[in-house]
Steps between C-alpha positions, in 0.01 A plus 500: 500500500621863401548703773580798339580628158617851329554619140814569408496579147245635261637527123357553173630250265613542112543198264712588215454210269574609142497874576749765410593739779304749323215313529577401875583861615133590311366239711635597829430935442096372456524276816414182294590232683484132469464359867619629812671289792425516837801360773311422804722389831344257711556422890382200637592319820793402369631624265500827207464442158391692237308435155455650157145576360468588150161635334424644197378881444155392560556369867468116406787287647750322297756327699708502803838411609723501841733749538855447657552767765815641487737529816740748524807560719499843452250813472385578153451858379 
């Protein structure tokens, strides 16, 4: 059972396929995007773990994945 749970990361996401840059930087000025991610870190009684949601522009859900957290030693700027 989740405990708790907090979004991390909110992005808009552009495929390029068989676009030029041209076409891609068109894309992005208009705010057409093709899905957007979501990063959601979970806390449970355990452990944390976070997962990957993708949807497309229209809200429905495509996929998800796990995410490997990243430890660091040091403080990132």
């Amino acid at each position: 059972m989740v405990r708790k749970y907090r979004i991390e990361k909110v992005q808009e996401q552009y495929v390029a396929g068989d676009q030029i840059a041209t076409q891609i930087k068109e894309k992005i000025a208009h705010k057409d995007f093709d899905n957007f991610e979501v990063i959601v870190a979970f806390k449970d009684k355990y452990k944390i773990y976070s997962k990957e949601y993708l949807f497309d522009k229209n809200g429905s859900f495509i996929s998800q994945r796990d995410v490997k957290r990243l430890e660091y030693d040091f403080l990132l700027f």
